[in-house]
C-alpha positions as CSV (number, residue, x, y, z in Angstrom):
1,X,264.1,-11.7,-212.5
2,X,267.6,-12.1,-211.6
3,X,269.4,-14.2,-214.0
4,X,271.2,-17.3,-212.4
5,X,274.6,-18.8,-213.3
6,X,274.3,-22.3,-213.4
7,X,277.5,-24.6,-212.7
8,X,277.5,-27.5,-215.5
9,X,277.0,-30.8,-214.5
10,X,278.9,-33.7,-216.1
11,X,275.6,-36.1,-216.2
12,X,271.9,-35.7,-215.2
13,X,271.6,-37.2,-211.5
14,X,268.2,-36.8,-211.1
15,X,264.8,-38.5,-212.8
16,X,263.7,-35.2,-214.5
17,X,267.5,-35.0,-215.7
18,X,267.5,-38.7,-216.8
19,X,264.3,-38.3,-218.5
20,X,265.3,-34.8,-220.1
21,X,268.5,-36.3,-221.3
22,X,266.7,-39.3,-223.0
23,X,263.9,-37.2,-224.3
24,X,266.5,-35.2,-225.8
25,X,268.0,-38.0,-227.3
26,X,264.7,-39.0,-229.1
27,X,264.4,-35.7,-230.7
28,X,267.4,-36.0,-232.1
29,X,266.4,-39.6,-233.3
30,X,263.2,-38.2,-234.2
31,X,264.5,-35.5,-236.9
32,X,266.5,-38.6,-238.8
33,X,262.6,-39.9,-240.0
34,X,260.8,-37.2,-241.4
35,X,258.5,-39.7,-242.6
36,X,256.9,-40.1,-239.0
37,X,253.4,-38.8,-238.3
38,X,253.5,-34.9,-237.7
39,X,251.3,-34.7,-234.6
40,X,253.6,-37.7,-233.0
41,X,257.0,-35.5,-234.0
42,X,255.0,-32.7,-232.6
43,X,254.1,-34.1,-229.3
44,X,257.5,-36.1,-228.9
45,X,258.9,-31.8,-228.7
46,X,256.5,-30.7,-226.6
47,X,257.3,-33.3,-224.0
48,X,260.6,-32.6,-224.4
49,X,260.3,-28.6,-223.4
50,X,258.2,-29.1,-220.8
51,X,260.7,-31.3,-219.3
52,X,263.6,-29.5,-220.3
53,X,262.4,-26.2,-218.9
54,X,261.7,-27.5,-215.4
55,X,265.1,-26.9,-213.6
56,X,266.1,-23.4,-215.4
57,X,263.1,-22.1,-214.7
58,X,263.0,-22.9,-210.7
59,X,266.5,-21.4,-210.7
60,X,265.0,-18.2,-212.4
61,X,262.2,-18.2,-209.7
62,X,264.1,-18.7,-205.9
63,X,265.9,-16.4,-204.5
64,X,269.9,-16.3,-205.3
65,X,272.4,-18.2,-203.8
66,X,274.7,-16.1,-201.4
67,X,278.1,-15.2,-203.4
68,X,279.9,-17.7,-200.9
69,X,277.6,-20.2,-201.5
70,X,277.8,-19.6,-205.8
71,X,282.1,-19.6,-205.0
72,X,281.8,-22.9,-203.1
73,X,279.4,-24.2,-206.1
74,X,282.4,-23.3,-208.2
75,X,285.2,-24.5,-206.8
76,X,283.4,-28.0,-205.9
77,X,282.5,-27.9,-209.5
78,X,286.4,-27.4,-210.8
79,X,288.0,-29.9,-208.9
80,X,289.1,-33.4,-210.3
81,X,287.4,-35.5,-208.0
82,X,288.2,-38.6,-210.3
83,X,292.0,-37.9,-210.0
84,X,291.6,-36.6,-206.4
85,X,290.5,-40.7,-205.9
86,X,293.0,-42.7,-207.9
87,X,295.6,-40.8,-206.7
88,X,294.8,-41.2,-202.5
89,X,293.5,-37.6,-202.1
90,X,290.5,-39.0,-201.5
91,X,289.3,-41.7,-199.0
92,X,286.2,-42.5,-201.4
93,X,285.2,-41.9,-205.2
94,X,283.4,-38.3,-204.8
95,X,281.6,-36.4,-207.6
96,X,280.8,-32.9,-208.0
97,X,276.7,-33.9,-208.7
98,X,276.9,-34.7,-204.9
99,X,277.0,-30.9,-204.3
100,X,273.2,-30.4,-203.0
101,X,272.9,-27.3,-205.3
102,X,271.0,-23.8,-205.4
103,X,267.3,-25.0,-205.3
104,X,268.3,-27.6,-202.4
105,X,270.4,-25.5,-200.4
106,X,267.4,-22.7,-200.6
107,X,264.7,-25.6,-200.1
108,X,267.1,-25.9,-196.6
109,X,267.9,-22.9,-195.6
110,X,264.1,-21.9,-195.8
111,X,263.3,-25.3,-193.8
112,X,265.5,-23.9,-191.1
113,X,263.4,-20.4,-190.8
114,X,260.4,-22.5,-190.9
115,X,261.5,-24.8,-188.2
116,X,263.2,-21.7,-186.3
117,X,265.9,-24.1,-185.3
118,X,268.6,-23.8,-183.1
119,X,271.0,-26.8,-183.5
120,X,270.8,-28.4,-186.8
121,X,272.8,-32.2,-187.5
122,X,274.2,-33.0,-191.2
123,X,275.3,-36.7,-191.5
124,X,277.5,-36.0,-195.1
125,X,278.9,-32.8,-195.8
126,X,280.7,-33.1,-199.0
127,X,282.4,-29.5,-199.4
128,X,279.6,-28.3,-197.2
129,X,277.1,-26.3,-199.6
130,X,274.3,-27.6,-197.9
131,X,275.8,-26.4,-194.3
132,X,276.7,-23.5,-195.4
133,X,272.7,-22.9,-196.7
134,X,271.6,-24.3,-193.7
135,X,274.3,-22.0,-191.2
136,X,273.2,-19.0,-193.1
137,X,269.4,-18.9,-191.8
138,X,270.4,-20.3,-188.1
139,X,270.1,-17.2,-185.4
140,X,273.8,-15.5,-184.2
141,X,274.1,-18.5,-181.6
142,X,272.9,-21.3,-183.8
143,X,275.2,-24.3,-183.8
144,X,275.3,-26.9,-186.9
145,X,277.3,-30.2,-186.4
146,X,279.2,-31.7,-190.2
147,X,279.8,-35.0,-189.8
148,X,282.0,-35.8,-192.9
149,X,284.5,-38.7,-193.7
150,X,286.8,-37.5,-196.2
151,X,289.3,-35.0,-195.0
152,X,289.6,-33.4,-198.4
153,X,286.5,-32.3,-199.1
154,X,286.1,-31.5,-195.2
155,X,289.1,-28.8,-195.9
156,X,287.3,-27.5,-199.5
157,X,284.0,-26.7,-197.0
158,X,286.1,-25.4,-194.3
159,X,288.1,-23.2,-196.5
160,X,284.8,-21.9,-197.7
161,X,283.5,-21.3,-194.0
162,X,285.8,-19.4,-193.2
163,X,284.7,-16.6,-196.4
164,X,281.5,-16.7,-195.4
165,X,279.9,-14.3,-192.2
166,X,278.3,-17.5,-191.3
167,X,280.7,-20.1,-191.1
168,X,281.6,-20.3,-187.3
169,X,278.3,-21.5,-186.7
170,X,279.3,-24.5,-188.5
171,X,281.3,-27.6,-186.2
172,X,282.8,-30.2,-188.7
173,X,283.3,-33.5,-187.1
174,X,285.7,-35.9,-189.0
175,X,284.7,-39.3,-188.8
176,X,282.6,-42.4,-190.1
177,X,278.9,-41.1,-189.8
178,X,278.0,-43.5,-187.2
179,X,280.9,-43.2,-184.9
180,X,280.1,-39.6,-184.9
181,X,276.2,-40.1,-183.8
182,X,277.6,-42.6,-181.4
183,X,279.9,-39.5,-180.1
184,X,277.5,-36.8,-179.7
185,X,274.5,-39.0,-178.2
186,X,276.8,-40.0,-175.8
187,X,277.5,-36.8,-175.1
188,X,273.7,-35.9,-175.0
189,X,273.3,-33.8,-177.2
190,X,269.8,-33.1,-179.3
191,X,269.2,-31.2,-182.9
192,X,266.1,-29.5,-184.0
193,X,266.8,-30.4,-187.8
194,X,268.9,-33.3,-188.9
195,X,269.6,-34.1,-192.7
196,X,270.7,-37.1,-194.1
197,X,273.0,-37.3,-197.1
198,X,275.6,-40.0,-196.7
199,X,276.5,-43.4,-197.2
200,X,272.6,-45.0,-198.8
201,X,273.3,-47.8,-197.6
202,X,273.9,-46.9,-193.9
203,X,270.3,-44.7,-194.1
204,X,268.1,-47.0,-192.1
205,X,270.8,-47.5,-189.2
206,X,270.9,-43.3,-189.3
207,X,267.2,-42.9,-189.2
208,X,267.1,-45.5,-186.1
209,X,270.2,-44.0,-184.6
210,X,268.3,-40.7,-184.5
211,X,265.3,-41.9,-183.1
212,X,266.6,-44.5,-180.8
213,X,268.8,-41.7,-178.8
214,X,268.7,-38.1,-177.9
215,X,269.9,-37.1,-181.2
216,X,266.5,-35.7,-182.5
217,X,264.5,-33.3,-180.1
218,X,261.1,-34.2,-178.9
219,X,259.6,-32.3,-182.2
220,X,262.0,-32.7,-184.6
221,X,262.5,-32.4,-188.1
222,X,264.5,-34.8,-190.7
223,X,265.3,-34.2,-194.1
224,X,266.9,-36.9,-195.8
225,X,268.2,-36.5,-199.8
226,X,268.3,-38.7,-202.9
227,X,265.5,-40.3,-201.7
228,X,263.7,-41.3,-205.3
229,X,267.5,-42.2,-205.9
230,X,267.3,-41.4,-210.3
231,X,264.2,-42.7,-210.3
232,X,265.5,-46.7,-209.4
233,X,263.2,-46.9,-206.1
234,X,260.2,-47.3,-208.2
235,X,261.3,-49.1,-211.1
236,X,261.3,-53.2,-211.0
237,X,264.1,-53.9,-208.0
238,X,265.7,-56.5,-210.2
239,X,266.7,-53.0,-212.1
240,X,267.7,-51.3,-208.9
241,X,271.8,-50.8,-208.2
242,X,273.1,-51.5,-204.2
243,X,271.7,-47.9,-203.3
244,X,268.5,-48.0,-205.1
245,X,267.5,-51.1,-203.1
246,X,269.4,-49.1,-200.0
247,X,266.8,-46.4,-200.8
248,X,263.9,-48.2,-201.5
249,X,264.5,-50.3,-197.9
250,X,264.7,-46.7,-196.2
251,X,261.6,-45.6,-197.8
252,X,260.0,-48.6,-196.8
253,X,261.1,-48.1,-193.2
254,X,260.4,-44.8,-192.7
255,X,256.7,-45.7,-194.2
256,X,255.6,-48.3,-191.4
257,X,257.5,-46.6,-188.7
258,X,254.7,-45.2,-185.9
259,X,256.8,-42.8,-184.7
260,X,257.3,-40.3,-187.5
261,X,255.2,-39.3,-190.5
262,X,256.9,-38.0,-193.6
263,X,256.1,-36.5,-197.0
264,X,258.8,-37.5,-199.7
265,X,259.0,-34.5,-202.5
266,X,260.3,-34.6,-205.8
267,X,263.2,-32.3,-205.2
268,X,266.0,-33.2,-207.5
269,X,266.7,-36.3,-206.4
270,X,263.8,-36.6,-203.9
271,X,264.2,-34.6,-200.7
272,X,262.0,-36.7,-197.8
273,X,260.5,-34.5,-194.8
274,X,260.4,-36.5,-191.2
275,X,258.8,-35.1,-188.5
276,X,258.9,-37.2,-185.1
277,X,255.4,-37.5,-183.7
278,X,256.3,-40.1,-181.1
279,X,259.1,-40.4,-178.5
């Protein structure tokens, strides 16, 4: 199998990384009493490697990133996001972990064959990974629409478009999410694919946004990320931050709405699949 070069993160973001990471941390505690049973020592290492070996091995198992896609991993990965904020570069507090990564971007890209969609919407583009994934499986006159806020790491993702055979598909629109998907359904237009990964805390209004207007076609698709938000959604909600109770609302919402039906996986940091059923 091909081997895959994986950018390092500067914490786990996910609940298989969170629970890795902690795991991890109890080996480690683990080999400072010898004394303890051999089967428990044992079993508390086995846990540990099953979890562990998760993540390498899906990367060892999906098909490669493009090289534009592994150079825009890399750059996005380098940059000093924490300085790029405190000194006004940035119009928000952005991390590299928000890159949507290889196994996402592939998880994407193959929803768009599947789909065979035409227009596709993203509501947060970050330095456009995802888009870029996305672009790379739409048809020669496929369109895909970036909303994005910060005009930084809007000109990282356009920088990368333009390296990549399949960055003019890509449109990047510059503006608060919701001002944008007040722009282009009042300029009527419709998307066969839309994904979500923005501002948690403005999810529900997107998801009703969509489905109130044109936005979505007749039988479209959503996908919408972080939604098992590092595990917070299904812990005790007195344990839950601002965008874990964000997220657990949406997931609620989406739940009891009549009009879609939805399957949330456990895709890094949960990846939710909406398909509209009624207008």
């Amino acid at each position: 199998m091909t081997n895959v070069i994986v950018q390092p993160t500067a914490r786990p973001v996910t609940p298989l990384g969170i629970l890795t990471k902690q795991l991890e941390a109890i080996v480690q505690e683990v080999k400072q009493h010898p004394d303890l049973p051999g089967e428990l020592i044992a079993n508390i290492h086995q846990a540990w490697r099953l979890a562990a070996g998760i993540d390498p091995y899906l990367e060892e198992c999906t098909t490669p990133e493009s090289p534009e896609l592994a150079a825009l991993a890399k750059t996005t990965a380098t940059e000093a996001w924490g300085e790029h904020f405190h000194g006004g570069t940035t119009v928000r507090p952005l991390e590299q972990e928000m890159l949507s990564g290889h196994i996402e971007g592939q998880t994407l890209k193959m929803f768009v064959h599947m789909t065979k969609a035409k227009k596709v919407l993203e509501i947060g583009m970050f330095t456009g990974y995802s888009a870029l994934a996305m672009a790379e499986a739409l048809p020669e006159d496929g369109l895909l629409v970036a909303c994005e806020v910060d005009p930084y790491a809007a000109e990282i993702g356009q920088k990368a478009f333009q390296q990549s055979p399949h960055g003019g598909k890509i449109r990047v629109e510059l503006d608060a999410a919701l001002a944008t998907l007040d722009k282009l359904a009042e300029a009527g237009e419709s998307f066969d694919l839309v994904f979500i990964d923005a501002d948690k805390k403005e999810y529900v209004a997107y998801f009703h946004k969509l489905l109130g207007s044109s936005l979505l076609a007749p039988d479209g698709f959503i996908c919408v990320d972080n939604t098992l938000l590092q595990g917070e959604v299904y812990l005790p909600a007195e344990e839950r931050s601002v965008n874990g109770e964000a997220i657990a609302q949406f997931n609620h919402t989406v739940a009891i709405d009549p009009r879609v039906e939805q399957v949330l996986l456990p895709l890094r940091d949960g990846l939710t699949i909406i398909r509209r059923i009624q207008p």
